[in-house]
N, C-alpha and C positions, 0 to 999 in steps of 0.2 A: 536166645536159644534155650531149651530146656536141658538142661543134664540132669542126670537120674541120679539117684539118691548116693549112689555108692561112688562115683566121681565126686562129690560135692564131699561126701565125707573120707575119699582119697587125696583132695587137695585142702582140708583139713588139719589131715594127719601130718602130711606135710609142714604146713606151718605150721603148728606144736613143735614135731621134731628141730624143724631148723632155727626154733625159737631156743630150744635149749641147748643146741650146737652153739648157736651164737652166745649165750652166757657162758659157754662153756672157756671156747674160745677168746672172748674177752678176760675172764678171769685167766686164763692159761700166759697174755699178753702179758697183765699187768704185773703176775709173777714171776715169768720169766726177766724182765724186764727192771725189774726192781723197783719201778718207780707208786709212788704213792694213787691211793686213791682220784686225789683232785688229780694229776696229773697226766693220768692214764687214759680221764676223760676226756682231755685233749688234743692227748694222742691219738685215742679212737674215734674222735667228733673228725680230725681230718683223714682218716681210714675209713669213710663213712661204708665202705662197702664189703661184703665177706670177700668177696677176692681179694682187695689191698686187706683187709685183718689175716687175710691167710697167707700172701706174701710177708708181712710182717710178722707174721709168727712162725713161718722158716727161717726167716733173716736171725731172728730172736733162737728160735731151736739148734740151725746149725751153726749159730757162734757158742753157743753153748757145750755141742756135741764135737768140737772142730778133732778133739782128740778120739774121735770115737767113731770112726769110716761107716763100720757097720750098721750101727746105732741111727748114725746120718742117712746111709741111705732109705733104712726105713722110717723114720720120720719125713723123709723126701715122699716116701709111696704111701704117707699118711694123708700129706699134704695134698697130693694129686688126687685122690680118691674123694677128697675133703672137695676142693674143685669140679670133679664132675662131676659130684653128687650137689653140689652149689648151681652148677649150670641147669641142673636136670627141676633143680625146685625152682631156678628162675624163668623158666618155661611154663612149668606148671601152675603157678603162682602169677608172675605177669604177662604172659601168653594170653591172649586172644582165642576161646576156645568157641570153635563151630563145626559143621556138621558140611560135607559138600554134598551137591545132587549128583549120584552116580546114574546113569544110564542101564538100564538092566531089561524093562521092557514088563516092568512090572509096576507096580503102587501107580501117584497118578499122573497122566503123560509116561509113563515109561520110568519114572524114576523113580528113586526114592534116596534116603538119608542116610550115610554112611555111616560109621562108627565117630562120637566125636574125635575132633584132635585139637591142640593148641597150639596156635604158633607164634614166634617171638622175632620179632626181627623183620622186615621182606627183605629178604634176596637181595644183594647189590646183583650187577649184571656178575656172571661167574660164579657165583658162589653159592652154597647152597643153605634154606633156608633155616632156620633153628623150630624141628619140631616134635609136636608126643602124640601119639595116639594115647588115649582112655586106658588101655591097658597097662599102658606103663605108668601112668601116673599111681596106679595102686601097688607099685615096686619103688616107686621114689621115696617114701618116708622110709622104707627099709631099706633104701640103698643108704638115708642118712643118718639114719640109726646104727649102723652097723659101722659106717666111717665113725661117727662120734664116738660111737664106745672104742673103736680101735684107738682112738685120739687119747681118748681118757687112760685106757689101759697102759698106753705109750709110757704117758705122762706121769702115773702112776711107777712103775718101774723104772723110770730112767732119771726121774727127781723127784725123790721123796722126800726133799725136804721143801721143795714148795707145793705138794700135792702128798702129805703126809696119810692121806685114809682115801680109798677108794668106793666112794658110794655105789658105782655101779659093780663094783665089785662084791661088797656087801648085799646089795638086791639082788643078786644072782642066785646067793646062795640058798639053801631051801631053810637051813636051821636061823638062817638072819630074818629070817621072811617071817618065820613062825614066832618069834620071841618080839619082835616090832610089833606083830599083828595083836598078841597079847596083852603087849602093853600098852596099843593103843587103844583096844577094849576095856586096860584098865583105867587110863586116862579118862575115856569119857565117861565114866564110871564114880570117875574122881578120887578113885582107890590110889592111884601112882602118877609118877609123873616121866 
C-alpha cells in the first residue's frame, strides 16, 4: 500500500516520541527504585514491555507516594494516559496499515480507496477490533508528548531529589532557549564550552 508522505512522517514522529518516553521511564524506574545500574537492566530486560514498565512504575510511585492520597491519584491519571497513549502508538507502529474498497459508484468498477487505517489485532468473536484512521495517527505523537511531559513534570515536583533539574522544564522557557542557543553558537565556534 502507498501512504503519503505525511502518515509516514506521522508514524515517525511517533517513534521518536515514544522512544524518549521510554528513556524516560526507564531512568524514572531505576531511580525510584534505588537499584543500580546493572541491576535495573534486569529488572527491565524482564519488563520487556511499556505496559509492564508502566505498571511497574506505579507499583514503584505509589509505594512511594502511600502518604500522599492526592499526589497518588494523580500519578495514577499519569500512568493511565501514559497507557492509552501506549496503546494508540502500538497501533500505529505495529498495526497493519491499508486502504479498503468503498462502493461509491465512482473511480474504477464503482469504487475507490478509503482513507488509510491500521489495525492491530483481528477481532476474537465479540470483540471489537483495535483500530486508527490516518488522521489520528498525526495526534498520537502529541497525545505522547504531552503524557511524557506530564510524567516528567510529575516527577520533577514530587521527587527532587531523584529528578533534581527539569530539562523540559528548562526548554520551555524562552530566556533558557536563548542563552543555550548562544552558547551553542559559541561552542562551535570554539569560543566556550
Amino acid at each position: 500500500m502507498h501512504c503519503d508522505e505525511k502518515l509516514l512522517a506521522a508514524i515517525g514522529a511517533i517513534a521518536v516520541e515514544s522512544t524518549y518516553l521510554e528513556r524516560f521511564v526507564d531512568t524514572a524506574i531505576r531511580k525510584l527504585s534505588g537499584l543500580s545500574d546493572t541491576i535495573s537492566h534486569a529488572v527491565l530486560a524482564k519488563h520487556n514491555t511499556m505496559e509492564a514498565r508502566f505498571d511497574l512504575l506505579l507499583e514503584l510511585g505509589s509505594t512511594k507516594l502511600k502518604h500522599a492520597p492526592k499526589r497518588c491519584a494523580e500519578f495514577e491519571q499519569i500512568i493511565k494516559a501514559l497507557k492509552d497513549a501506549n496503546s494508540n502508538r502500538n497501533t500505529a507502529i505495529h498495526g497493519v496499515w491499508y486502504r479498503e474498497m468503498v462502493f461509491d459508484g465512482k473511480g474504477l468498477l464503482g469504487y475507490t480507496l478509503a482513507e488509510p487505517k491500521a489495525s492491530r489485532k483481528p477481532p476474537k468473536p465479540g470483540e471489537q477490533g483495535s483500530t486508527m484512521r490516518a488522521e489520528t495517527a498525526h495526534k498520537v505523537a502529541k497525545q505522547i508528548s504531552e503524557a511524557h511531559y506530564a510524567l516528567h513534570e510529575f516527577a520533577y515536583r514530587t521527587w527532587r531529589r531523584y529528578f533534581p533539574h527539569s530539562t523540559l522544564r528548562e526548554l520551555s522557557q524562552p530566556q533558557s532557549r536563548k542563552r543555550r542557543g548562544s552558547q551553542m553558537v559559541a561552542t562551535k565556534r570554539g569560543t566556550s564550552q
